[in-house]
C-alpha positions as CSV (number, residue, x, y, z in Angstrom):
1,X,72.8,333.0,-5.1
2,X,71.7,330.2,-3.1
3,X,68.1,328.7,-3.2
4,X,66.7,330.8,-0.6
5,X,67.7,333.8,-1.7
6,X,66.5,332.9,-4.6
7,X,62.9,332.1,-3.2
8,X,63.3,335.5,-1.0
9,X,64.0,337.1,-4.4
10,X,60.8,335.8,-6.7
11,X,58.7,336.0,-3.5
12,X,60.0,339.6,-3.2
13,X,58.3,340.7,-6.3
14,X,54.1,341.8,-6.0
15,X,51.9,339.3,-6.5
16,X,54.1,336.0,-6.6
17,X,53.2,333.0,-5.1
18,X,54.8,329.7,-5.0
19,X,52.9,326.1,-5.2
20,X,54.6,322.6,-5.8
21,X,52.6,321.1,-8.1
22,X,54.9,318.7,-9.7
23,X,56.5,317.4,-6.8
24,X,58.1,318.3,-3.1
25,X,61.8,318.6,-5.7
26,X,60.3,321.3,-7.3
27,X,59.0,324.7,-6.4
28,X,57.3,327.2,-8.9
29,X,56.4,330.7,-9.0
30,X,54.1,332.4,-10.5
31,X,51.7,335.6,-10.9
32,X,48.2,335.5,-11.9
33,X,48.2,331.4,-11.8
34,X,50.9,332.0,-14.8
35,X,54.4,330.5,-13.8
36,X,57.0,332.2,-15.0
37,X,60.1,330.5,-12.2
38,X,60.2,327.0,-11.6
39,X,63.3,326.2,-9.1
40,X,64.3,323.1,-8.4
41,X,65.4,321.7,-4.9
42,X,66.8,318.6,-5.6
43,X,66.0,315.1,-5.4
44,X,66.2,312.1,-7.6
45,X,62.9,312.6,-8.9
46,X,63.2,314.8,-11.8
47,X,66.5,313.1,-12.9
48,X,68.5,316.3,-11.1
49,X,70.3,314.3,-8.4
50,X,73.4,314.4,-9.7
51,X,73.1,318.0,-11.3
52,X,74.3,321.2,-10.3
53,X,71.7,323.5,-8.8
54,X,69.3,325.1,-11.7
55,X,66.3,326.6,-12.1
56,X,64.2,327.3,-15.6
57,X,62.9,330.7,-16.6
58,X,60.5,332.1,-19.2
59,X,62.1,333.9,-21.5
60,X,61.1,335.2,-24.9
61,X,62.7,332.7,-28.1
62,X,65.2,335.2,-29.0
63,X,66.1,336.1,-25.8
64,X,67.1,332.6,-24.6
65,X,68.8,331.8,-28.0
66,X,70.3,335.2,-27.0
67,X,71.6,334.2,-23.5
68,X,72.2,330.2,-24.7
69,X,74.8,331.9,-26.8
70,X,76.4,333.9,-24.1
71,X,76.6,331.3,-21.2
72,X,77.3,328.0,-20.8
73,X,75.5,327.8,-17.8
74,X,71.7,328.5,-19.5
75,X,70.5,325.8,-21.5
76,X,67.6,325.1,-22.9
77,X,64.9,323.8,-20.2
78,X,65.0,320.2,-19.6
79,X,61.4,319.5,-18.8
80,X,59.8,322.9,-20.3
81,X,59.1,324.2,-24.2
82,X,62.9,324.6,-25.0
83,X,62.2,327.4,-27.5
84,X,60.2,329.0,-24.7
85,X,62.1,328.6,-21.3
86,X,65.8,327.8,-20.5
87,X,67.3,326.2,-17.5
88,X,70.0,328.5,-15.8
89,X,73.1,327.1,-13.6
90,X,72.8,330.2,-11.1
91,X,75.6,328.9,-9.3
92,X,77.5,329.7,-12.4
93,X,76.2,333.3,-12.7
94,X,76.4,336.6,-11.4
95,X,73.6,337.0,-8.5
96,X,72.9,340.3,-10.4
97,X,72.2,338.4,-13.8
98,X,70.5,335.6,-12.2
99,X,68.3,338.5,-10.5
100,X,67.8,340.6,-13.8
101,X,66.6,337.4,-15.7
102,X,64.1,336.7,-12.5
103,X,62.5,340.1,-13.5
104,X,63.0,339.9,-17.1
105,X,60.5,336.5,-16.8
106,X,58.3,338.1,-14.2
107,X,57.7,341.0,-16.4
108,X,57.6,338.5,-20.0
109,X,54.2,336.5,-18.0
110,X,52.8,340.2,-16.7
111,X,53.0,341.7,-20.1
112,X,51.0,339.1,-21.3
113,X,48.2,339.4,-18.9
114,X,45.4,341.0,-19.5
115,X,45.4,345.1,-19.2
116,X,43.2,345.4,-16.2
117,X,45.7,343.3,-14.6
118,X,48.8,344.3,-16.2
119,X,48.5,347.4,-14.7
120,X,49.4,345.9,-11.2
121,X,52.5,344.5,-12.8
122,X,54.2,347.5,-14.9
123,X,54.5,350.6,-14.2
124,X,53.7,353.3,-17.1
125,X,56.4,355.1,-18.0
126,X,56.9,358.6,-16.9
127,X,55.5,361.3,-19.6
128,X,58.7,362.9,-21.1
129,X,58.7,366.6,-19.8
130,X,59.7,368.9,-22.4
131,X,61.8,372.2,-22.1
């Protein structure tokens, strides 16, 4: 994936919207005010001029400790809570993947709102139907 598609991607998803607040290097997403994406464009700024494209997700502890293990490209998040959010090389990764851990961080912030809102977010799950 590239940054655009990227941005199409998050964007793609209800409610999301994008701000710079921490500089024109840096856009982030979020829903409900709650970031959950922060990508960054480049730019000496943020000490990422030399670096290979990234962007940091939200991801539960485990779950980062989890993919940290896995692949070399996710890191833990250079200007975020490390235990909280990890930095991912998606230039490194399978577009699928880098999508999958999008929604896996998108759905982390909306299960966290509250339930009025949540609601928006996630789907119920289907009643099981039985024979």
């Amino acid at each position: 994936m590239n940054i655009e598609q990227i941005r199409d991607y998050t964007l793609s998803l209800l409610g999301v919207t994008e701000d710079q607040p921490f500089g024109d290097d840096i856009i982030t997403f979020r829903l409900e005010g709650k970031i959950f994406v922060c990508l960054w464009l480049g730019g000496d700024k943020h000490d990422i001029k030399e670096s290979d494209p990234r962007l940091a997700l939200k991801l539960s502890p485990e779950r980062n400790e989890e993919l940290r293990s896995q692949f070399e490209a996710v890191t833990p998040a250079w200007h975020w809570n490390k235990k909280h959010w990890s930095d991912v090389y998606y230039e490194q990764i399978e577009d699928t993947l880098v999508r999958e851990w999008i929604r896996e961080s998108y759905h982390l912030v909306a299960s966290k709102l509250p339930k009025a809102m949540r609601q928006k977010y996630i789907p119920s799950s289907p009643l099981a139907v039985e024979d």
